[in-house]
C-alpha positions in Angstrom: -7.5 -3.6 -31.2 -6.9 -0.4 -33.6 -6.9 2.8 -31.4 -9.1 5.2 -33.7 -8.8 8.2 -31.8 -5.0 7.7 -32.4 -5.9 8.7 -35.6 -8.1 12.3 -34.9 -6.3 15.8 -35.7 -3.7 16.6 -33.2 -5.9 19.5 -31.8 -8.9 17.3 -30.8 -6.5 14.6 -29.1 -4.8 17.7 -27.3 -8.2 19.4 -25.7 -9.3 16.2 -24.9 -6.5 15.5 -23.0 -5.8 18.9 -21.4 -9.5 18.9 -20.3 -9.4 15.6 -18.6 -6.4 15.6 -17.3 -7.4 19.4 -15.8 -10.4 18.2 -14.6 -9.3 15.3 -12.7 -6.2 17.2 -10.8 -8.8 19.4 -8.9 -12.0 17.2 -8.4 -12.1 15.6 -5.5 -16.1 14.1 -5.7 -15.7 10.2 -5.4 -18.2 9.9 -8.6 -16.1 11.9 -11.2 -13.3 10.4 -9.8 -14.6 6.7 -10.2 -15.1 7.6 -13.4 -12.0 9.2 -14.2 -10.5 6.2 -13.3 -12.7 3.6 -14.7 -12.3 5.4 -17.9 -8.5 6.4 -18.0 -7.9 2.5 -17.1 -9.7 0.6 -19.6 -8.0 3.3 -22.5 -4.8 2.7 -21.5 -5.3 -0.9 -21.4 -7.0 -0.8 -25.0 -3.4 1.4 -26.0 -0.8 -0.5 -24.1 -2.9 -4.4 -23.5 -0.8 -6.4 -20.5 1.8 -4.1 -19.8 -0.6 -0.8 -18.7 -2.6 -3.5 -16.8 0.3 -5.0 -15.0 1.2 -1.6 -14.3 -2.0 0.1 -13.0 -2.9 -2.7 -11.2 0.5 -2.7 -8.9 2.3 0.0 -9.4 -0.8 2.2 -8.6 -2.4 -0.2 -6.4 1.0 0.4 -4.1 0.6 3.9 -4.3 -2.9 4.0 -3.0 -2.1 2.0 -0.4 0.6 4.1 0.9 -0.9 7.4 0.4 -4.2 6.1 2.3 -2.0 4.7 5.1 0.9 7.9 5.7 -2.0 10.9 5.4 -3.9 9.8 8.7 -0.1 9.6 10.2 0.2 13.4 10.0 -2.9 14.8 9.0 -5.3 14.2 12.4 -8.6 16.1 11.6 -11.5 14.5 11.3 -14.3 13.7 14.0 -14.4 9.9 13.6 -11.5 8.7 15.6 -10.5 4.6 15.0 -7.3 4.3 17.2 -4.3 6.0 18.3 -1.5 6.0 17.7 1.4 5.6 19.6 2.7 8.9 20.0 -1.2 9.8 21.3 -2.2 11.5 17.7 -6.1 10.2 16.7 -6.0 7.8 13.2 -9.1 9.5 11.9 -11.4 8.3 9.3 -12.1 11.3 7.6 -7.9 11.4 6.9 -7.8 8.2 5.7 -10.6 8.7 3.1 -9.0 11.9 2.2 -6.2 10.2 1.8 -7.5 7.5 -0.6 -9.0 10.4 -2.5 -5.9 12.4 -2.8 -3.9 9.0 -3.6 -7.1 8.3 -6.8 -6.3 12.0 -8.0 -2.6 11.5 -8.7 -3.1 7.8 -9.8 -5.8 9.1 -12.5 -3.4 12.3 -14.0 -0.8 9.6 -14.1 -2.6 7.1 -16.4 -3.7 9.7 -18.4 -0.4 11.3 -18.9 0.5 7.6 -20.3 -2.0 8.0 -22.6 -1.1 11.1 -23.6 2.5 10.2 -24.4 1.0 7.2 -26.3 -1.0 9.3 -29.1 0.4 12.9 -28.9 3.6 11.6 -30.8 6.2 14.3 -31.4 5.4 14.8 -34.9 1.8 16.0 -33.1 3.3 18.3 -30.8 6.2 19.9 -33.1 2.8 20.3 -35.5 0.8 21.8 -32.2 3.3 24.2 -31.3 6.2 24.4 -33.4 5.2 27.6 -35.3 4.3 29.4 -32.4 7.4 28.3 -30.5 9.7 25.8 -32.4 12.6 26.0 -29.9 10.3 24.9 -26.8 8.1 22.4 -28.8 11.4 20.8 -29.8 12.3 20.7 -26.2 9.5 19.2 -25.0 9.7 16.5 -27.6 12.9 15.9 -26.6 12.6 15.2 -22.8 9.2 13.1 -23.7 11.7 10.7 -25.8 14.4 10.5 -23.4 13.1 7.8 -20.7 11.5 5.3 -23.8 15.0 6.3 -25.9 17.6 6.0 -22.8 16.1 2.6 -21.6 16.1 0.9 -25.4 20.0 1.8 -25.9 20.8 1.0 -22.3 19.2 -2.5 -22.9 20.6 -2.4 -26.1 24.3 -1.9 -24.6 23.2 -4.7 -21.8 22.8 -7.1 -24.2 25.6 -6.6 -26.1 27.8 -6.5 -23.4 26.4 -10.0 -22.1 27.6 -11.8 -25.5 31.0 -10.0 -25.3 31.1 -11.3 -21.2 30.8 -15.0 -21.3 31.0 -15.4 -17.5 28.3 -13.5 -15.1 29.6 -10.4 -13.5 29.9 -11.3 -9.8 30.7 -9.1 -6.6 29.5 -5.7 -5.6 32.9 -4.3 -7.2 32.4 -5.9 -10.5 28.9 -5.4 -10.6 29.8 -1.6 -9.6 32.4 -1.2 -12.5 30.3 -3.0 -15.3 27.6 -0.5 -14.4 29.9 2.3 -14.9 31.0 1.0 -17.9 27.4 0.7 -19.2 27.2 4.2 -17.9 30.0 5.4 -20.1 28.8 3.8 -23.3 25.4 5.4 -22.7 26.8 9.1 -22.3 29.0 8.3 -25.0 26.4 7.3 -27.5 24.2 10.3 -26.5 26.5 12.9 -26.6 27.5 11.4 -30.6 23.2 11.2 -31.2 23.2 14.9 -30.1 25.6 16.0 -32.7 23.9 14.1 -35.3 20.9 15.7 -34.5 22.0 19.2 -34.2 24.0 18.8 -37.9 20.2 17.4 -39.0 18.3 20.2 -37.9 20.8 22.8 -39.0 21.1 21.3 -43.0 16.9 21.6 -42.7 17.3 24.9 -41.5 16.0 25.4 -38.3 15.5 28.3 -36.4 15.4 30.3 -40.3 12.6 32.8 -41.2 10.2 31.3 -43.6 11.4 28.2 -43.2 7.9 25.8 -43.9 6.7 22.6 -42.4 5.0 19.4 -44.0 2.1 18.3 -42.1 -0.4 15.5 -43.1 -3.0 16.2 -40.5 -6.5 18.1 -41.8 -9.4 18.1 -40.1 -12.3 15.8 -40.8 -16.2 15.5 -40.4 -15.0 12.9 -37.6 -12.8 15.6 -35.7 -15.7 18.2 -36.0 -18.2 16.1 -34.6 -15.5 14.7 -31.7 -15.1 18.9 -31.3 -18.9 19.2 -30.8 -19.3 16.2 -28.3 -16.7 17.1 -26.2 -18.0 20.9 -26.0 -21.3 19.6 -25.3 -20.2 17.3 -22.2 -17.9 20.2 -21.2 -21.0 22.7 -21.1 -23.1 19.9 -19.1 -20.2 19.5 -16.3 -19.8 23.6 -16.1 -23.6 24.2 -16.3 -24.6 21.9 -13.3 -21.6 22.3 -11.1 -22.4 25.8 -11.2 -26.1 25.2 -10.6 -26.4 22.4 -8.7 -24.5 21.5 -5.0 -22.3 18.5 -5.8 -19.7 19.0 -2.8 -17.7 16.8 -1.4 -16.9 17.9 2.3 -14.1 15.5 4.5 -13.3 17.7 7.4 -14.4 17.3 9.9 -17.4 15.0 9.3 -17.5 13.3 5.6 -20.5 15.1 3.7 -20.7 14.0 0.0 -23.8 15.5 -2.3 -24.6 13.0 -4.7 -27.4 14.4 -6.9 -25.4 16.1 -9.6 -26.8 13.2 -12.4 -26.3 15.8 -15.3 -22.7 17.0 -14.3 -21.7 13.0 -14.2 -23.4 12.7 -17.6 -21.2 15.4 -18.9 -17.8 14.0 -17.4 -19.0 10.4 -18.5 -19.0 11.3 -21.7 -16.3 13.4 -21.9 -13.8 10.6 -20.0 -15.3 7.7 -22.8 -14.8 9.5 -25.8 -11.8 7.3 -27.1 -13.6 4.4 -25.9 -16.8 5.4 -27.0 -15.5 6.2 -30.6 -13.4 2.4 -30.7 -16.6 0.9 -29.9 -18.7 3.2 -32.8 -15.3 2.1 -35.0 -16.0 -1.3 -34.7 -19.6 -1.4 -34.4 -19.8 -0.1 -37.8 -16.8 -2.0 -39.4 -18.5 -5.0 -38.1 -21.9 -3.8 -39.9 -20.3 -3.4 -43.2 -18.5 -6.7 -42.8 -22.0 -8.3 -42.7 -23.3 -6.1 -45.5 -20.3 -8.0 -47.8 
């Protein structure tokens, strides 16, 4: 399926994820997190298909587990007392659910930081912030390649090494060496891709004064209206959290307000926007199909 948001102005793509992403490290109301995660899960499935699945579903799944389970372990407050443990400390249920909650917080920024390294390419974020500071935008595009770039040449170099090797390396000293081997190619290869690089940038003239930059990215009808929606949820969600009491209390007794209806409206819609705007994609490709 064709990502359209993929193909917004950088700037729109950028709020959008700096707002959810901001939002979702500090609310800790099981509602805007179900739907932080509901939301952040079916989009990076719709960007990466099988592979985000395979890893939301266990990778994050693990962590959950684990955060819920070592919280109550050292963190005893709570009123509601289910065992103890064996060095006498209560296993509350208030610490458990806080647990879980804490556990859903990090597991939401984390899927949405894979989206974000999915669309804001680093043609977007040199465009973002490479006139206002080129050395640190290049920086940042830099370290957001290195893990997808390292683990391509180091299968690369596995590979090749496997037709050169007939036999399978065997022993914990082989194994050992022909992992240092692979370790020496790797370092060698990235030190010669860094001098490449730096003899690139400095025949483009980096780093000059008045030195310009080609961008194909204008703004459309599309972004303006994406600009307007997102400001209009964002208002909703300020506007009744600062009105109305939508808490969520865990210590010492669990006391969650659930009557906030126009603050989940305005995170709703704010979360769904990419999936929102693939559906209105398609809807309407779909209607001019038939009009054919």
């Amino acid at each position: 399926m064709k990502d359209h948001f993929n193909e917004v102005h950088p700037i729109i793509s950028f709020i959008y994820f700096l707002a959810v992403i901001g939002l979702s490290m500090f609310m800790q109301h099981p509602i805007y997190l179900a739907i932080a995660l509901i939301s952040s899960f079916i989009y990076s499935v719709m960007l990466s298909g099988t592979k985000a699945l395979k890893f939301n579903l266990i990778y994050m799944v693990i962590l959950l587990v684990f955060m819920a389970t070592i919280n109550p372990l050292f963190n005893h407050e709570g009123a509601t007392i289910l065992f103890y443990l064996k060095s006498g400390n209560p296993f509350t249920l208030e610490s458990a659910v806080y647990g879980i909650i804490s556990s859903l917080m990090i597991i939401i920024v984390i899927i949405w930081f894979s989206c974000y390294n999915v669309i804001m390419s680093s043609d977007k974020t040199i465009y973002l912030f490479g006139r206002i500071t080129p050395n640190l935008s290049l920086i940042f595009t830099m370290v957001l390649r290195f893990v997808p770039l390292y683990k391509k040449r180091i299968e690369k170099i596995i590979m090749a090494q496997k037709c050169i090797e007939s036999t399978e390396v065997k022993g914990y000293i082989n194994k050992l060496k022909h992992g240092t081997k692979i370790l020496s190619i790797m370092t060698s290869w990235s030190l010669e891709s860094a001098i490449e690089t730096s003899d690139s940038m400095k025949a483009r003239g980096f780093g000059l004064k008045g030195r310009t930059a080609f961008s194909n990215f204008k703004m459309t009808g599309r972004d303006y209206y994406l600009a307007l929606w997102m400001v209009i949820n964002i208002s909703l969600l300020i506007f009744s959290r600062l009105h109305i009491n939508d808490s969520a209390i865990f210590f010492p007794v669990i006391k969650i307000n659930l009557t906030n209806y126009t603050g989940y409206l305005g995170f709703f819609g704010l979360c769904f926007t990419p999936i929102l705007l693939n559906m209105m994609e398609t809807l309407k490709w779909q209607y001019y199909v038939s009009k054919i």
